[in-house]
ZADREN-180750 format. One record per atom (N, C-alpha, C): residue in one letter; x, y, z. Coordinates in steps of 0.1 Angstrom, whole numbers, plus 5000, padded with zeros to 4 digits. Layout:
! residues N
AXYZ/...
This chain:
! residues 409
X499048494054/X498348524041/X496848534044/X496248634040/X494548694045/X494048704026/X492848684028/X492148664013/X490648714018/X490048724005/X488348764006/X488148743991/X486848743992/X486248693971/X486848763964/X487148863965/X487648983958/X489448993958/X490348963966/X491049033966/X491848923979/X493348933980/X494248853987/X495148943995/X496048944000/X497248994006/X498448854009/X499448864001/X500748764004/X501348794014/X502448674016/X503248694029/X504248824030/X504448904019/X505548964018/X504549194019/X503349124018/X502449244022/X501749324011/X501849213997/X501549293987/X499849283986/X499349333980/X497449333978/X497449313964/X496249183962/X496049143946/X494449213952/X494049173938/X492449213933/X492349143923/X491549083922/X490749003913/X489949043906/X490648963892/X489649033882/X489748923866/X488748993860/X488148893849/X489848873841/X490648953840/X492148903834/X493048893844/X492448803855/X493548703865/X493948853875/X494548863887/X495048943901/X495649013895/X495649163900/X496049263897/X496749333911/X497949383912/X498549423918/X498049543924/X496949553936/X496549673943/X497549773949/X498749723955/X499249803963/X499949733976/X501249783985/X501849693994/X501449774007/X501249664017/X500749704033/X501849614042/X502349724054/X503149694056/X503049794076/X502149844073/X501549874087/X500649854098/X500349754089/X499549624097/X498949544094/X497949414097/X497849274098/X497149304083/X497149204077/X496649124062/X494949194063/X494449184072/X493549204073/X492749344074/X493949404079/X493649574080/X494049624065/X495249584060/X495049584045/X494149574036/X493249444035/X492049464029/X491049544030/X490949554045/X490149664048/X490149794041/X491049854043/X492049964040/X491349984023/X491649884014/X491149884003/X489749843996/X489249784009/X487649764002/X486849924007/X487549974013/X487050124020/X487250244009/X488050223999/X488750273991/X487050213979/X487350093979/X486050043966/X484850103968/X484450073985/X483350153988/X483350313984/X484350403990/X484250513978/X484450543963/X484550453961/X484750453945/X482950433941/X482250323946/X481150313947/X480050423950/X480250513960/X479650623965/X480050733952/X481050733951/X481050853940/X480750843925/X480650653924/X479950693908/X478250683913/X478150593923/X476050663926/X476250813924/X476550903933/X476351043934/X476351073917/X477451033909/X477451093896/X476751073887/X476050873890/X474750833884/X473250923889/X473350993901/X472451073904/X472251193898/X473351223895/X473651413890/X473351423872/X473551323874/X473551313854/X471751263853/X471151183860/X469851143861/X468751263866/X469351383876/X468451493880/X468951603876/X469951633873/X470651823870/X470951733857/X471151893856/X471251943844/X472951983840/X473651863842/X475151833845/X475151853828/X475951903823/X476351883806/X477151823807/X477351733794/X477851633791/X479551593791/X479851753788/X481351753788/X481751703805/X481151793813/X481551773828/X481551653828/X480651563827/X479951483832/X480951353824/X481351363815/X482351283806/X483351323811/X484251403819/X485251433826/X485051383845/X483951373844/X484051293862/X483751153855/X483451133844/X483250933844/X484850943840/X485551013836/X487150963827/X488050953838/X487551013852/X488351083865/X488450943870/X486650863875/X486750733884/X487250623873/X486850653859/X487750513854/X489050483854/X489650623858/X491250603856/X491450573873/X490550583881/X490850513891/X490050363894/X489450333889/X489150233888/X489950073882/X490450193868/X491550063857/X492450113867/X492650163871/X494750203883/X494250043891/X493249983892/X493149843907/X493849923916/X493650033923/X493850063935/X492850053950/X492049943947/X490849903949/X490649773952/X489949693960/X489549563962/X487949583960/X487649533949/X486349483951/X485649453938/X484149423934/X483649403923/X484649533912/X485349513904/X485849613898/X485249623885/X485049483879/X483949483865/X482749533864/X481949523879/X480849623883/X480749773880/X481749783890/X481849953883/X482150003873/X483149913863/X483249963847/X482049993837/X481049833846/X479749873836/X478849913838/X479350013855/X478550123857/X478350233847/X480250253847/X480450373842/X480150363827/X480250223820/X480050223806/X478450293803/X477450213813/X476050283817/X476450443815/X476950473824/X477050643828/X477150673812/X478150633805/X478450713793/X477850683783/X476550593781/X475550543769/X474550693776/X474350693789/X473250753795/X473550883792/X474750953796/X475251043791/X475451103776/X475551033767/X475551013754/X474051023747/X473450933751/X471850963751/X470951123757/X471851143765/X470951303771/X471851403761/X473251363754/X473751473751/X472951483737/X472551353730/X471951333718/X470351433720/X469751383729/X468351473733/X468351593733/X469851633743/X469751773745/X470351853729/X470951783720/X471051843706/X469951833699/X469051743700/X467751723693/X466451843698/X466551893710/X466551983719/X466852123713/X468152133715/X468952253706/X468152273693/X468152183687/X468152223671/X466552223671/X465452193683/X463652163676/X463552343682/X464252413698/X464352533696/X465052633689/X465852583686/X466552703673/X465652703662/X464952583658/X464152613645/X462652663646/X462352663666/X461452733666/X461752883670/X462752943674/X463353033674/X463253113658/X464253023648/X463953103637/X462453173633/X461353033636/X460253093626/X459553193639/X459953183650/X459853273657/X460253413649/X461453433647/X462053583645/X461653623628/X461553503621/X460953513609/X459453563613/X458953543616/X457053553621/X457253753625/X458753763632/X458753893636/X459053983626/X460053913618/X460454033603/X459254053596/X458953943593/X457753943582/X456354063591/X455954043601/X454854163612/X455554263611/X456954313609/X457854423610/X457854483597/X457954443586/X457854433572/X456454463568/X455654433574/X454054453573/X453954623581/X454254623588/X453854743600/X454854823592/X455654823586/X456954923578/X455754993570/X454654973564/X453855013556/X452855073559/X452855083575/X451555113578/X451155243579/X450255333581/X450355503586/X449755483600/X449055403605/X449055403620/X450155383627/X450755563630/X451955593634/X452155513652/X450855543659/X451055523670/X450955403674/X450155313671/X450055153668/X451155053663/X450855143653/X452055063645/X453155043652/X453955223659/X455155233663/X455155163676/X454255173687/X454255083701/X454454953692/X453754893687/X454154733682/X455654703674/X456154803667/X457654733666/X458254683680/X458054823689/X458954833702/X458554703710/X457554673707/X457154563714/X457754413708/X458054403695/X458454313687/X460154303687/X460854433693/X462354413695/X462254363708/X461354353721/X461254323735/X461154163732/X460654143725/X460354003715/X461453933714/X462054003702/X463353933697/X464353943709/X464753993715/X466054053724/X465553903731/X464253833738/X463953723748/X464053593741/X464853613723/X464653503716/X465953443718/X466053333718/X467653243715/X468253273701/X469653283703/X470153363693/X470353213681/X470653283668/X470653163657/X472153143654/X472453063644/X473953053639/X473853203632/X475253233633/X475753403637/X474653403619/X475153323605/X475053413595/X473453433594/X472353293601/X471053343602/X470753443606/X471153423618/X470853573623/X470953683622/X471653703617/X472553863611/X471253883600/X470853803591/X470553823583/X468953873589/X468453813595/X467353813598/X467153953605/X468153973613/X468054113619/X467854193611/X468754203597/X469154313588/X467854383586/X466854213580/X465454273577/X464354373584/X464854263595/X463654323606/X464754473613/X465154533610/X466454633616/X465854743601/X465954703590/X465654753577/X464054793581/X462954673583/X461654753583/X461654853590/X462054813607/X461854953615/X462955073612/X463555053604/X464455233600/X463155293586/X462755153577/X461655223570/X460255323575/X460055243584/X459155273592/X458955443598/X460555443612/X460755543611/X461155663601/X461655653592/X461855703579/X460155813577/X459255693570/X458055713568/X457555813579/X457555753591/X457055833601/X457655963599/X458756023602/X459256123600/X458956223589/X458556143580/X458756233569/X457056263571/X456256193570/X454956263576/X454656333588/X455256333597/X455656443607/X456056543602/X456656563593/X457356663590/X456456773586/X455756663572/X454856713562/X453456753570/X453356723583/X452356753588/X452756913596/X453856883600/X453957003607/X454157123596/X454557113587/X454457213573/X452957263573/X452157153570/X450957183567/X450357293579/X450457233592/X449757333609/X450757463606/X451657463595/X452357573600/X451557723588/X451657663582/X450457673567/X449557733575/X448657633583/X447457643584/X447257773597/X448557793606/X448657883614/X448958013607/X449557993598/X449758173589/X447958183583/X447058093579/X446058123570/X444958173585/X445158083597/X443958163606/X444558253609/X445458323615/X446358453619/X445458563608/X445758543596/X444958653588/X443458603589/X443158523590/X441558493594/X441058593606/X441758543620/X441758613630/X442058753630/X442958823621/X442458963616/X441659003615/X441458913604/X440158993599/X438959013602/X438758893611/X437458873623/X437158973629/X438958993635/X438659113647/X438359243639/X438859273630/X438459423624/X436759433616/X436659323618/X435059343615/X434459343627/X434459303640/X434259313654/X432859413657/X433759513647/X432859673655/X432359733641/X431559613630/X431159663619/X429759673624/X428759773623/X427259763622/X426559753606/X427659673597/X426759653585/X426559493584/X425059503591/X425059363598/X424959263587/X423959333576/X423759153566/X425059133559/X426159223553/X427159203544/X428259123554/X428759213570/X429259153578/X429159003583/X427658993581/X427558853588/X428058723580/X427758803565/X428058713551/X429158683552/X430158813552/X431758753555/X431858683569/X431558663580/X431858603589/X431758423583/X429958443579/X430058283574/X431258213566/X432058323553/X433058273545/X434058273551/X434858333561/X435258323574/X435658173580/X434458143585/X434358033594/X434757863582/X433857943566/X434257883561/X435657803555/X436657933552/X437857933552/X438757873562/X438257903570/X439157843590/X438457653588/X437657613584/X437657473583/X438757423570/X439057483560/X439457413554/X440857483552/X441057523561/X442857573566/X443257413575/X442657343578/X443057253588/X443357323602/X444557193608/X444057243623/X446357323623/X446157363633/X447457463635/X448057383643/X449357393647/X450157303658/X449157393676/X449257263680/X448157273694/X448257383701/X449857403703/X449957533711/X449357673705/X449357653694/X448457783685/X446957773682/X446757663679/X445257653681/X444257703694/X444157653698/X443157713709/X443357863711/X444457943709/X444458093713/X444158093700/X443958113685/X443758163673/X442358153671/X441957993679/X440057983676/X439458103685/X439958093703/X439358193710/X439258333703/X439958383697/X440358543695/X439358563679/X439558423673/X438158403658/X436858443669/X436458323673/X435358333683/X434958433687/X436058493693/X435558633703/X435158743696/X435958733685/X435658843676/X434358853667/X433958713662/X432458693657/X431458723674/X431858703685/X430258733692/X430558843697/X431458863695/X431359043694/X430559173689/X430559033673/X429359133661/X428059113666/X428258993667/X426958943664/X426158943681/X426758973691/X426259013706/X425459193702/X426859233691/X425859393687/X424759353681/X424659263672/X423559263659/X422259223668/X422759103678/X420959063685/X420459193689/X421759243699/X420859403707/X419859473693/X420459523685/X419659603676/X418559523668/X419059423666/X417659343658/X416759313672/X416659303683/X416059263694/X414659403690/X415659503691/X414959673691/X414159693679/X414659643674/X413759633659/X412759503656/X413359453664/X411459343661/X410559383671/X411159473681/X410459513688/X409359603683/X410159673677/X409359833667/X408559723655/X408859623649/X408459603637/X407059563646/X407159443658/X406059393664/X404959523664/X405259603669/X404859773672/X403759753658/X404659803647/X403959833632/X402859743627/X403259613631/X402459513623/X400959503633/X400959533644/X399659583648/X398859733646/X399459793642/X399059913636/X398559933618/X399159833619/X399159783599/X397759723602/X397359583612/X396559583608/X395159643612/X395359703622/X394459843622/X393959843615/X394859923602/X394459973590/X394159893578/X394359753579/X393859683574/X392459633572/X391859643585/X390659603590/X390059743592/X390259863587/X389659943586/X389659943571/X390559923562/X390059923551/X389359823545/X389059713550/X387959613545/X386759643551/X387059723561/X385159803560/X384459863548/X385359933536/X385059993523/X384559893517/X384359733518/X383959633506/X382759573511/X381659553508/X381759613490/X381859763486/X382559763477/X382659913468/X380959943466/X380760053472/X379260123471/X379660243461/X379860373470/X380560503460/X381960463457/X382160443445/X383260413442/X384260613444/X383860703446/X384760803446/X385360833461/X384160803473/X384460773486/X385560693487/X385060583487/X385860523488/X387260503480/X387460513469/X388760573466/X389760653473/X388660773477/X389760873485/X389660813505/X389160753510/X389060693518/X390360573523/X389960523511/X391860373507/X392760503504/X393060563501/X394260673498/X394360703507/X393960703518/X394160823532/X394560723544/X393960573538/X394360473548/X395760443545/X395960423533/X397460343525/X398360483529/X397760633527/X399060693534/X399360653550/X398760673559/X399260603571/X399960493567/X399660383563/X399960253562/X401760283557/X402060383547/X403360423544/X404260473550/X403460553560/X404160593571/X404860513584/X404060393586/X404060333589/X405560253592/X406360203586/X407560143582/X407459993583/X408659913589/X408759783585/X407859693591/X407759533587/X407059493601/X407659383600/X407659263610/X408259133608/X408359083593/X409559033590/X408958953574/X408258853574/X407758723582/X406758613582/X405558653583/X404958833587/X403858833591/X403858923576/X404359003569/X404559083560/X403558993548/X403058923548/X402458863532/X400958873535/X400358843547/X399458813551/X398858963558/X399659033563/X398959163566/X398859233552/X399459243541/X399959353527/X398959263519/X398659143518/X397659043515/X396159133516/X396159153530/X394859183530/X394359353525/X395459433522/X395159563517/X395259573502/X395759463496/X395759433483/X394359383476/X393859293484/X392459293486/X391559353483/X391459483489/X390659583490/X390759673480/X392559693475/X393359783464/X392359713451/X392459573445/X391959523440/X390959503435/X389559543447/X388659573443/X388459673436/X388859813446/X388959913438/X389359913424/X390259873419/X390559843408/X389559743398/X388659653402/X387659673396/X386259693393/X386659743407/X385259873403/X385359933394/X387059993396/X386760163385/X387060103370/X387560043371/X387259923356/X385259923351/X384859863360/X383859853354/X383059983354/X382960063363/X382460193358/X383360273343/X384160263340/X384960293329/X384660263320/X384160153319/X383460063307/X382060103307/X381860123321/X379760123316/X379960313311/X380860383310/X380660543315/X381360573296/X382060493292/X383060533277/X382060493264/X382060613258/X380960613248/X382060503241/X382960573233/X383660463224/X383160313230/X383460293234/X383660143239/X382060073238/X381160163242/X379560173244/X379260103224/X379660233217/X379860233208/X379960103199/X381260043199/X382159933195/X380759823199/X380659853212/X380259703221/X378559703210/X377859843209/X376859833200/X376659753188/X378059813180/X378459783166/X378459593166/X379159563170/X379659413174/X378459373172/X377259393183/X376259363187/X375159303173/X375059413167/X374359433157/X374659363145/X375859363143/X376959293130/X376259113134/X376459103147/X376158933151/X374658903150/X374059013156/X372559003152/X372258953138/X372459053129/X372259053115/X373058903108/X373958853118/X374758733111/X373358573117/X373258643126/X372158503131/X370758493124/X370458633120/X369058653112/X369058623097/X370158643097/X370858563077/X370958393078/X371758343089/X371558203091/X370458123093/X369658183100/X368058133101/X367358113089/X367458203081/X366558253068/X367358113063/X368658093056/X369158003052/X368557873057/X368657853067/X368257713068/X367157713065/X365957783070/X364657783066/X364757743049/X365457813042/X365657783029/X365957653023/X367157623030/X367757493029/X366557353031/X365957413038/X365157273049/X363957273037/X363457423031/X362457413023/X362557333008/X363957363006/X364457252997/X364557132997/X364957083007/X364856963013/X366656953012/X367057013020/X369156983014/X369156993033/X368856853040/X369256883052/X370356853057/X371256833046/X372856823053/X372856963053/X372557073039/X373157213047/X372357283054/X371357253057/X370757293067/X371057293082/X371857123084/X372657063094/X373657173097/X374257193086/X375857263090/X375757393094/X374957493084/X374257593092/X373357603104/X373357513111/X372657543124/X373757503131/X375157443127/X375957423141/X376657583137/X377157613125/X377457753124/X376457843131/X374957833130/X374657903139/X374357973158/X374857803162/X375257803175/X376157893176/X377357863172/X378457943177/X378558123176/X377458173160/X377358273161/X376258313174/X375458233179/X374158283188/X375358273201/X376258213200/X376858233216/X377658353217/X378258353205/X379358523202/X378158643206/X376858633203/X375658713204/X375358733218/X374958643226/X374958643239/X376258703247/X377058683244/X377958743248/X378158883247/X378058913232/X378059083238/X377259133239/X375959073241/X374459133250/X374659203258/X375159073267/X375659093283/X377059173285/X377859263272/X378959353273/X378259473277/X377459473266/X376459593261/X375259623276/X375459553284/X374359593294/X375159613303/X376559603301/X377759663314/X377459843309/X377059883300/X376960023297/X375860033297/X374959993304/X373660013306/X372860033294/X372959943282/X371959983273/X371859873266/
């Protein structure tokens, strides 16, 4: 009979194990000494040993889930309670009891785990419907639209939720971007209506341009060109491929006119330059006449200059006020010269200016007498009043003195 702390072997070859409820029947050896027996089965404990460390390892560093991991402790306890084994046997049990608190504790964590990402998941995909639901409204087609696409790249990287959350949640965020697109479309549409609009309204613009091309009625032409150009801004713009050939052929067609119009107006300020130095020639030959000496000379002198001057034709329009200025001048005089010879030469008028004359004479020589009268009486308030009445008659007198000596008399 062979023994150790743990464990015996009897005469007949059987193996006990010791344990906290009295020797447990290990197993019978019968191929050699008592000794090799025990061996035999503490070799057996020692791997029993080795494989719950390795599994106290696996569960302490990986990422073993719990099920597995409750299926390799249920494996060595059922070889552990079999006592097919010599050795600390109560040891290992409260290894394994360990293993399965520890295990129980990571499965608790890793559900506490579970549920703090799923709830940040939700307000995750919530955060997305709701920015999705926002952008559904937006008209920045291009912005907008790159950021849904970017917000399904989003969701697709999220952890999925319990099926009915999520369904639901998608529905929304699935609903904004079909609104979205929806919108989009339908203003695409309405836009392309509009460039298609706007390509029939230049087409007849660009007609019409070109058939005026080769008009030489430059001020009315150029007028319509301006309403033209005005019309073609508020047609809007055409689909791209039409635009740029519809503006070139507008374009080409306005410097077409107007490449004719500089040539000829070039020619013609040329000529007008021409006239307006010949204008004033005759400008400055006619202010040699002033002052008016012989008013008959000179009359027929300005007639002979102003016909050149007529002959003459256009001249720049900025220089036009100031050259026509200074022949007006001279016209002007003339004008009253023969005014005032008119007056000094017209009996009637001579006449009249006499009559007046005399009527006011005779009114100042009655006024005088009066006051003289007045003052002799001694009434110098009316004597007062008649002498301001006689001011005003002595200035009406002075005045047509000096009419009356325009007719020399």
């Amino acid at each position: 009979m062979s023994s150790d702390p743990w464990g015996r072997v009897d005469e007949t070859g059987t193996v006990y194990v010791r344990t906290a409820d009295g020797e447990q029947v290990v197993g019978s050896w019968q191929a050699g000494s008592p000794e090799e027996a025990l061996a035999y089965f503490e070799r057996k404990y020692e791997g029993l040993v080795v494989e719950i460390g390795l599994l106290e390892k696996r569960v302490r560093t990986t990422d073993l889930s719990a099920k597995d991991a409750q299926v390799a402790i249920d494996h060595l306890r059922e070889q552990v309670d079999a006592h097919h084994a010599v050795g600390d046997l109560a040891s290992l049990k409260e290894r394994l009891d360990a293993l399965v608190s520890s295990v129980e504790s990571r499965r608790e964590e890793r559900k506490q785990q579970r549920a703090k990402q799923s709830e940040e998941a939700r307000k995750a995909k919530e955060d997305l419907v709701t920015e999705a639901e926002q952008l559904a409204q937006s008209d920045q087609w291009r912005a907008a639209g790159e950021r849904l696409r970017a917000l399904v790249d989003t969701w697709k990287g999220l952890p999925r939720l319990d099926r009915k959350s999520d369904d639901e949640l998608w529905h929304r965020f699935s609903h904004a971007r079909s609104a979205f697109s929806k919108r989009r479309k339908a203003h695409f549409a309405q836009l392309d209506a509009q460039r298609e609009d706007a390509r029939r309204i230049k087409e007849r613009l660009v007609a019409e341009a070109e058939s005026l091309s080769k008009s030489q009625d430059w001020g009315p032409t150029a007028a319509r060109y301006r309403e033209l150009m005005s019309d073609w801004k508020a047609a809007g713009r055409a689909q791209r491929e039409h635009e740029d050939d519809l503006w070139n052929r507008f374009r080409g067609a306005q410097d077409v006119f107007f490449a004719a119009r500089s040539g000829v107006f070039a020619e013609r300020d040329a000529e007008q330059t021409e006239n307006l130095k010949l204008k004033e020639e005759l400008a400055e030959e006619a202010e040699k006449l002033l002052p008016i000496g012989d008013l008959k000379s000179a009359r027929a002198a300005f007639r002979a200059i102003n016909e050149r001057w007529e002959a003459i034709g256009h001249v720049p329009r900025d220089a036009r006020p100031k050259v026509e200025g200074r022949m007006h001048t001279v016209e002007r005089a003339l004008q009253d010269a023969e005014e005032t010879e008119w007056r000094r030469t017209n009996p009637e008028a001579r006449a009249r200016a006499a009559g007046l004359t005399g009527q006011l004479q005779a009114a100042v020589d009655k006024l005088r007498t009066q006051i003289d009268t007045a003052r002799a009486q001694g009434n110098a308030s009316r004597a007062d009043k008649l002498e301001r009445e006689l001011e005003g008659r002595q200035a009406l007198l002075d005045q047509a003195l000096k009419g009356l000596q325009e007719f020399g008399g």
